[in-house]
C-alpha positions as CSV (number, residue, x, y, z in Angstrom):
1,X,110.2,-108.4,97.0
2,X,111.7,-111.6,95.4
3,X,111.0,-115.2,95.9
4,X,112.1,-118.2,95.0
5,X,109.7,-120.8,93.7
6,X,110.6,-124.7,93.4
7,X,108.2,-124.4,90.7
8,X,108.8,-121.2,89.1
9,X,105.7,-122.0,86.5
10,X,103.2,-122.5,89.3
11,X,104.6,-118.3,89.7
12,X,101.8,-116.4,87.7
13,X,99.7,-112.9,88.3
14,X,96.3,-113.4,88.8
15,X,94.3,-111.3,85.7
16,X,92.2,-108.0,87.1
17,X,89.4,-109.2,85.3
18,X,89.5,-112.7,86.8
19,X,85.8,-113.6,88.2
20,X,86.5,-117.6,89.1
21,X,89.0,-120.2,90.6
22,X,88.3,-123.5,89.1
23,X,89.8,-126.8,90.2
24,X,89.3,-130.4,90.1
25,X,90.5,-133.9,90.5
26,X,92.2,-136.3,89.7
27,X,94.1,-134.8,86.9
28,X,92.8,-135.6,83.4
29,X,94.4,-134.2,80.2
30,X,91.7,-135.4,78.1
31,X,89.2,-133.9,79.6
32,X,88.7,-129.9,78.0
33,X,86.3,-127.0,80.0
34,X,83.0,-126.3,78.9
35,X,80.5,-123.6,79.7
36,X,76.9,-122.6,79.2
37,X,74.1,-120.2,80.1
38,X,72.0,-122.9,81.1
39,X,72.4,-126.4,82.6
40,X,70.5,-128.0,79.4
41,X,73.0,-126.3,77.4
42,X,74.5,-126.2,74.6
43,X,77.6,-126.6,76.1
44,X,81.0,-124.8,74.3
45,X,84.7,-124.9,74.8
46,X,85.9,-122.2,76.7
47,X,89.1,-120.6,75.0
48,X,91.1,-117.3,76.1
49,X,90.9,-114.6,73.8
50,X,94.1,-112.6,73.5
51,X,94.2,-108.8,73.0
52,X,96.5,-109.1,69.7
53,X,93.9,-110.8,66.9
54,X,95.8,-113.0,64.0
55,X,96.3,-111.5,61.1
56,X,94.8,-113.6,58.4
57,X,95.4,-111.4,55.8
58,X,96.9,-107.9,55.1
59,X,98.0,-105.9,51.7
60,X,99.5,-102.4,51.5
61,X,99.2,-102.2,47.5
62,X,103.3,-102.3,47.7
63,X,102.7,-103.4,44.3
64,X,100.6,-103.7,40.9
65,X,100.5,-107.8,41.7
66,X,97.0,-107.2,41.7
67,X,95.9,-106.1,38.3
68,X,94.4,-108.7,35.8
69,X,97.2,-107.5,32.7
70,X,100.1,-109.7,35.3
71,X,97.9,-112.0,37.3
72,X,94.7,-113.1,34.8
73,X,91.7,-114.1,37.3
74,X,92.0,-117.9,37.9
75,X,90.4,-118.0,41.4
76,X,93.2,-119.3,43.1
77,X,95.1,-116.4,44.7
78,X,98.0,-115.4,45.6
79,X,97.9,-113.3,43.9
80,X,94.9,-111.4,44.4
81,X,92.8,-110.3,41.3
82,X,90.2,-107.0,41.8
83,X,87.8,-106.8,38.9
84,X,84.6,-106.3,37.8
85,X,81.5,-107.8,39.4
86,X,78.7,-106.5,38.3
87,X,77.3,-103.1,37.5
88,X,76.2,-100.4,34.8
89,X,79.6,-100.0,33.6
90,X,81.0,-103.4,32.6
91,X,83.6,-102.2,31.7
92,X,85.3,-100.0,34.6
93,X,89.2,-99.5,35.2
94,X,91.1,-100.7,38.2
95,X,94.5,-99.9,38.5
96,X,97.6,-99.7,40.9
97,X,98.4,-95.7,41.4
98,X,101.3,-95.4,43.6
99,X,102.8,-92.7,45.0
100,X,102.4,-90.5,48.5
101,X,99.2,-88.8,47.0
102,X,97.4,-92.0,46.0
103,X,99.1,-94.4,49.2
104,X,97.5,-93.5,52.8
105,X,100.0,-93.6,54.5
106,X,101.8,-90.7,52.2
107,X,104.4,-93.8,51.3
108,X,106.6,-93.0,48.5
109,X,107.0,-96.6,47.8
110,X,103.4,-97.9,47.8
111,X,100.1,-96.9,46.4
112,X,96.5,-97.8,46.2
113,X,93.8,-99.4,44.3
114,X,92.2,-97.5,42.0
115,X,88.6,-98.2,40.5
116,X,87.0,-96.2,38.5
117,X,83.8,-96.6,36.4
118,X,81.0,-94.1,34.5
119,X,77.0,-94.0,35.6
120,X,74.5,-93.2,33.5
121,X,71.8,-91.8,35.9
122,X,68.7,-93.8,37.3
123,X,69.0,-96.2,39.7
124,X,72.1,-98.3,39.0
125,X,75.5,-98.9,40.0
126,X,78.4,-100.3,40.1
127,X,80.4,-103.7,42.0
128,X,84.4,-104.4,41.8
129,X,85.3,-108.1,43.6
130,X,88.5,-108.5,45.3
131,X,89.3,-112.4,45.1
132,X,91.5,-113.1,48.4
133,X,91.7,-116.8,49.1
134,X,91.3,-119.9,46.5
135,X,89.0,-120.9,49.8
136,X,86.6,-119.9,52.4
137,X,88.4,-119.0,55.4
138,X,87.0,-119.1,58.5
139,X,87.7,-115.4,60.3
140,X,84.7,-116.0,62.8
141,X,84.7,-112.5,65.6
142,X,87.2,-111.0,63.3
143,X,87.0,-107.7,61.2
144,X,87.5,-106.3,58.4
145,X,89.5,-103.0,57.9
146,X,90.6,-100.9,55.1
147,X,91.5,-96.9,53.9
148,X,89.2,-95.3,51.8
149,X,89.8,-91.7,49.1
150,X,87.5,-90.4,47.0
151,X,88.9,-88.9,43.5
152,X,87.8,-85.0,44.0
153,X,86.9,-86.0,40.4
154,X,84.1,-87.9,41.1
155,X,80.5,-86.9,40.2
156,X,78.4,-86.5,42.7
157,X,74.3,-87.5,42.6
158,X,71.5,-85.3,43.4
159,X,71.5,-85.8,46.6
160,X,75.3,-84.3,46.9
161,X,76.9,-87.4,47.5
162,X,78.7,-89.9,45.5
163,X,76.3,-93.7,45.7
164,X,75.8,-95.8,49.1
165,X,78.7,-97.9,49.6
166,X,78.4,-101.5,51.1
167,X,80.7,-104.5,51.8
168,X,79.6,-108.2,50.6
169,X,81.9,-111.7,52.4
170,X,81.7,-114.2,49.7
171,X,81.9,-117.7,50.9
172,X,83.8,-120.4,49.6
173,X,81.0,-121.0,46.9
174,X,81.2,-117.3,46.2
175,X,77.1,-116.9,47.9
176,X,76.4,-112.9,48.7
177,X,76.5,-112.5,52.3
178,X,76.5,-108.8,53.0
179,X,78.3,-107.1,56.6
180,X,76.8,-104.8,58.7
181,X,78.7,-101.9,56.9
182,X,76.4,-99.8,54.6
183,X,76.3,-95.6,54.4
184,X,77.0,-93.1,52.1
185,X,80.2,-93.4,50.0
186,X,81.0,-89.4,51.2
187,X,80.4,-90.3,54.9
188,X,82.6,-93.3,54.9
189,X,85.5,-91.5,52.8
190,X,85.2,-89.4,56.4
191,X,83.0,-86.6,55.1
192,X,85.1,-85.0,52.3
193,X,86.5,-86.1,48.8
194,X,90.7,-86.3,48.8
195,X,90.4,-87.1,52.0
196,X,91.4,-90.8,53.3
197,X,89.4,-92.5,55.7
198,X,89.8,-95.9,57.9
199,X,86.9,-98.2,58.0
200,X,86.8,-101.3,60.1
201,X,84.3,-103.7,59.8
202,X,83.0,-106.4,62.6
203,X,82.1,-110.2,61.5
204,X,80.7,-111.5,64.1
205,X,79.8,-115.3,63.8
206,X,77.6,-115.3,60.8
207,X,77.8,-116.3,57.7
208,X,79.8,-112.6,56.7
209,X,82.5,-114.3,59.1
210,X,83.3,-116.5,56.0
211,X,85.6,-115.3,53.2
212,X,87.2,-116.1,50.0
213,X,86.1,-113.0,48.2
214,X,85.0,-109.4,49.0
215,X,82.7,-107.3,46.9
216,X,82.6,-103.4,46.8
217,X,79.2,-102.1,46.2
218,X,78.8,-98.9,45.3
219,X,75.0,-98.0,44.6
220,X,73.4,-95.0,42.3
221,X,71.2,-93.5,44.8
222,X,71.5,-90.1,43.5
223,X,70.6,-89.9,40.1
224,X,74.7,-89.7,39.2
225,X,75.8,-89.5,35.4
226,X,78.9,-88.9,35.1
227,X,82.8,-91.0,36.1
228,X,83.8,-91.9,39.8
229,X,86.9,-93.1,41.1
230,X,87.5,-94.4,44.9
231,X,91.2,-95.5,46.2
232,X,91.3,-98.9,48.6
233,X,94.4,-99.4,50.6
234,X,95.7,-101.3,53.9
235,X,93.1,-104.5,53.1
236,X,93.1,-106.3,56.1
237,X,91.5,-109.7,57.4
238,X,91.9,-110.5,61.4
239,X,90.6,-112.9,64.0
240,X,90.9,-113.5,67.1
241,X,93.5,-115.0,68.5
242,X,91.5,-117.9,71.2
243,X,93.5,-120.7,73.0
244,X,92.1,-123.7,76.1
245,X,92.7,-122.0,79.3
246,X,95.9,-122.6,80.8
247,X,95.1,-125.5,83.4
248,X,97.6,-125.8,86.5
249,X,98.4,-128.9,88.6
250,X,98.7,-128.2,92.5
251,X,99.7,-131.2,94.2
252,X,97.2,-133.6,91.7
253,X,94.4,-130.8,91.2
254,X,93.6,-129.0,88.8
255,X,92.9,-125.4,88.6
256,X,92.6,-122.4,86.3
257,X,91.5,-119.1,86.3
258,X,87.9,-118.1,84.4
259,X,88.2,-114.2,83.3
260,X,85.0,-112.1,82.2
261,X,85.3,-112.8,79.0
262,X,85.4,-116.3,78.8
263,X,81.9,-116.5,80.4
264,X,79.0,-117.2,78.6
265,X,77.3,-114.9,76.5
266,X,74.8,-114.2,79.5
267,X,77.7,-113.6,81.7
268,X,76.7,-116.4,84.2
269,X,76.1,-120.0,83.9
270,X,77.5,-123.1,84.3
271,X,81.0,-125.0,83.7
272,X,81.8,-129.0,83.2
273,X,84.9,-131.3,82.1
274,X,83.9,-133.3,78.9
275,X,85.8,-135.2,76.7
């Protein structure tokens, strides 16, 4: 069926998950929606989060931009610099191996990082930091993604695996704030060495969800002694992508449409107009 509207963008599907029909008068654009799980509050903006996050930041290792020889450390990226952080080895390699064997996506015309480093048994280990932004940037309900290979190489501990792997957000005064990711380094290369693996990593609203830096952990919980060397690839920063509801004028009201997941943590609660 077609119809014609005098009005064409007053036309619009209603969302399956919509839950609420708002509307209110008289018209006032500088009023914004605000909800809450309780009358007291605290009151937030309600914004419409698309299914597509932003892209804050993303790097395919196309290139050796990376490596300290072309691009000293000066902590003001682009470009990025990956380098020692802390660790038994103070003195580990990092390096740009390109190629299908080393890229994860089998890409002739990219590659990988490459660190390696040497343990010394006992309790140690070893940290690389990747320096992404010259400032903190806010990447609040975003995530953090990235391939992962293990060098068949590598030495493994006593326990048969390779260290426990972690992921540290540093802030815009480079503070430690560790993520929710931590596991063994073989389980999160997937379960097998030469063997890429895609890890994604959510940042919630804490203080992970700022980053200018990232720092690889990789801990000697095995008794290792002996080299390692783990491939990064497809670094990627995103956050959601939020915008004000879309408000539409009827005849001098106001109205617009309140979808599940712009309600209130709780699910129910309560909505005004402030300024």
């Amino acid at each position: 069926m077609a119809v014609s509207a005098a009005k064409p963008g007053l036309v619009f599907a209603t969302p399956t998950n919509a839950v609420y029909w708002l509307k209110w008068a008289p018209p006032n654009n500088s009023y914004v929606l605000q909800s809450a799980a309780n009358l007291p509050g605290p009151w937030s903006n309600v914004i419409v989060v698309a299914t597509a996050p932003n892209t804050n930041f993303n790097n395919t290792f196309d290139s050796s931009n990376f490596l300290a020889g072309s691009a000293s450390r000066n902590y003001n990226p682009p470009p990025i610099w990956i380098g020692f952080d802390n660790g038994d080895d103070s003195n580990p390699t990092v390096n740009w191996a390109a190629g299908p064997a080393d890229d994860a996506g089998g890409n002739a015309g990219s590659g990988s990082v490459q660190l390696a480093w040497k343990l010394a048994g006992g309790n140690g280990g070893e940290a690389f930091v990747f320096d992404l932004y010259s400032s903190g940037q806010n990447v609040a309900g975003g995530a953090l993604s990235f391939d992962l290979m293990i060098d068949p190489s590598s030495t493994a501990g006593t326990n048969n695996d390779y260290g426990y792997f972690q992921v540290v957000s540093r802030d815009g005064s480079y503070n430690w704030n560790p993520t929710s990711f931590g596991e063994g380094l073989l389980a999160a290369a997937g379960g097998a060495v030469g063997h890429w693996a895609h890890i994604t990593i959510p940042l919630g609203t804490g203080a992970d969800s700022t980053v200018r830096a990232l720092t690889f952990v990789i801990g000697n919980d095995g008794d290792i002694s002996g080299t390692q060397t783990i491939y990064i690839d497809n670094l990627q920063l995103t956050s959601p992508a939020t915008s004000a509801p879309r408000v539409y004028d009827i005849n001098g009201t106001n109205y617009t449409i309140i979808t599940s997941s712009m309600l209130p943590a709780s699910k129910t609660g309560f909505f005004r107009m402030s300024k």
